[in-house]
Every structure is written in C-alpha cells, then in structure tokens.
C-alpha positions as CSV (number, residue, x, y, z in Angstrom):
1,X,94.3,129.6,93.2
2,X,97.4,131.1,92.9
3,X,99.4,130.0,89.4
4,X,102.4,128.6,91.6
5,X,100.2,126.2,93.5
6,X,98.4,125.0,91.0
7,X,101.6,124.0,89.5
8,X,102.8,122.4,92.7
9,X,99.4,120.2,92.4
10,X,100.0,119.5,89.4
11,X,103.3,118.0,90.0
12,X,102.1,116.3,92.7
13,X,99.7,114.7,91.5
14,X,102.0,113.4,88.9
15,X,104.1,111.7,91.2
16,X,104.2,108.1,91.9
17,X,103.2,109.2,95.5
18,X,99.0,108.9,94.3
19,X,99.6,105.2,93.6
20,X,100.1,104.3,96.9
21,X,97.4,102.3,98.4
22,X,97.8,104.9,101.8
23,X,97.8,107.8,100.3
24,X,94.6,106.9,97.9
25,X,92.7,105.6,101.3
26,X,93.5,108.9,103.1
27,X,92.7,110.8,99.9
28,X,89.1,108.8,99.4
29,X,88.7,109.7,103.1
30,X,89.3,113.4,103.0
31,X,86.8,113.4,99.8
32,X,83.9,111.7,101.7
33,X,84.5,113.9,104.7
34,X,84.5,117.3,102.2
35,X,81.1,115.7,100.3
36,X,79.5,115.0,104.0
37,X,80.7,118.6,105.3
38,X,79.2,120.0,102.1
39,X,76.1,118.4,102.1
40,X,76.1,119.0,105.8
41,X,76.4,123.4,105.3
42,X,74.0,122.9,102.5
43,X,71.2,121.2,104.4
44,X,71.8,123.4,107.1
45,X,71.5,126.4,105.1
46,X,68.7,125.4,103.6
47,X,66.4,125.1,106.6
48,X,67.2,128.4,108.2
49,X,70.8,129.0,109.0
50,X,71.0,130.8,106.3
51,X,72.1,131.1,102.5
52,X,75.7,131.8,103.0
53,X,76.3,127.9,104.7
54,X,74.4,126.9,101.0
55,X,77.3,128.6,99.2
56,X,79.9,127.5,101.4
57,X,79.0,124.3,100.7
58,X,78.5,124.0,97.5
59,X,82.5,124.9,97.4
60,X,83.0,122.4,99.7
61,X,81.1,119.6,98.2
62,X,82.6,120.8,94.7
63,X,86.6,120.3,96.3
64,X,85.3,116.6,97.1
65,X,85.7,115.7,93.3
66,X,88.9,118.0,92.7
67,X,90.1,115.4,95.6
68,X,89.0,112.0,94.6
69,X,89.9,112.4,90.7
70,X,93.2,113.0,91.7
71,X,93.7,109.4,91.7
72,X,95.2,107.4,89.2
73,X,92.4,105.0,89.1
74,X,89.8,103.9,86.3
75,X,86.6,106.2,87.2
76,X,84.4,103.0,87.7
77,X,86.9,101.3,90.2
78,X,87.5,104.6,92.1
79,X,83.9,105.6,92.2
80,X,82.9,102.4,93.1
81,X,85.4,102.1,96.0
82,X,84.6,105.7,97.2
83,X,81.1,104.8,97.5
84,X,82.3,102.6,100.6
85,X,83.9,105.3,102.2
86,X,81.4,108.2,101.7
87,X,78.6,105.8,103.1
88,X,80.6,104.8,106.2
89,X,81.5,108.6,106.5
90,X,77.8,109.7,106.2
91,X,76.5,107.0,108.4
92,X,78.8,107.5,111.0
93,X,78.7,111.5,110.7
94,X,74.6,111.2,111.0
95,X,75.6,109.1,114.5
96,X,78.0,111.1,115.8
97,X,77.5,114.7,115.0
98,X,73.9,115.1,114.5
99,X,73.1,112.5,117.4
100,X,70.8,110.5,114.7
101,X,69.6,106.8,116.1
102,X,70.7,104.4,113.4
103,X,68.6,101.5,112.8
104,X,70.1,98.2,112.5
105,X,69.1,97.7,108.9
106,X,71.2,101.1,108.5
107,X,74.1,99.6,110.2
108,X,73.1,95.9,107.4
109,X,72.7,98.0,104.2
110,X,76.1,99.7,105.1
111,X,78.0,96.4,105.5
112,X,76.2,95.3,102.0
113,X,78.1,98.8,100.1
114,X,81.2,98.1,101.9
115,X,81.3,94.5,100.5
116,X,80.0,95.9,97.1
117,X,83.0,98.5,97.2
118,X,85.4,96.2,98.2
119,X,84.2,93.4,95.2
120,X,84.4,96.4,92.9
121,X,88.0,97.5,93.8
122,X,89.6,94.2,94.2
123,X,87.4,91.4,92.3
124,X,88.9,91.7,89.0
125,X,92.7,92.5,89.9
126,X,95.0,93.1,86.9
C-alpha cells in the first residue's frame, strides 16, 4: 500500500466519521461480505478450481479484519454484533449465490444470533 494512503486511512479512521451508527453498519457489512467472498474463493479453490482462488482469498478474508477493527468499538461488542451480520451474510449468500435449500431451523438458529448480536450490542448501553 502505498505510504500516502495508508496515511489517508489512517486519518480517516481517526475521524469522528467511524462513530456513526451508518457508517459502522455499512462497515460491519462490507466485512461480512469480504469474510464470505474469502471463504467462498478459498472453498472453491480447494475442491478443484484451483490454488490461485485459495490465495486470493486468503487476502480477501484477511482485508475483513483490517475492515471491522477499524471501529471504535470494544472488541467484544463489535465482534459480537458482527457475528449478526456475517451469519445473515453467509446464510443468505449460501441461498442466493450457491442456490443452497435452507432449512427452516437454518432460517430459526439465524434469528436466535441476530437476537444474541443485537442483546450484545445494545443490552448494557453506557
């Protein structure tokens, strides 16, 4: 990365623009898409496509947690509340994109780590 963006993330980061509620939801969404898309190349790569989609993404899995500790959150509220987002990512990326049949109890056990994200993030506010 060149020096003069890593500065310019740097500043950014620093600004009071992270601490807004939108811009840590679009931030915990662009992390559980990168962690799905990496695990996605990986799993690909390892049965047959090829070990080049491995390496891409183990890149792209690794930028997921460059994105979501950005955030000026305690670790164990922001992992906690990412947890909700990757699982809704994953479920809905496995329905979607990979035309996987969900079960019901799928579709149950995601509404129970939604609720367990949202108790985590918001049950003790300061």
């Amino acid at each position: 990365m060149p020096r003069s963006c890593l500065v310019l993330f740097l500043v950014i980061r620093q600004d009071r623009v992270m601490k807004s509620p939108t811009v840590q939801l679009l931030v915990m969404a662009l992390a559980a898409a990168l962690e799905v898309a990496g695990d996605a190349l990986i799993r690909a790569g390892l049965r047959g496509k090829g070990w080049l989609l491995v390496v891409v993404g183990f890149v792209v899995l690794g930028s997921y947690g460059i994105a979501i500790n950005q955030l000026p959150l305690d670790f164990s509220k922001l992992l906690g509340a990412y947890v909700g987002f990757f699982a809704l990512v994953s479920v809905s990326c496995g329905w979607l994109l990979f035309n996987e049949s969900i079960p019901a109890t799928t579709w149950v056990g995601l509404g129970v780590v939604i609720t367990g994200s949202l108790i985590m993030q918001f049950g003790s506010m300061r």
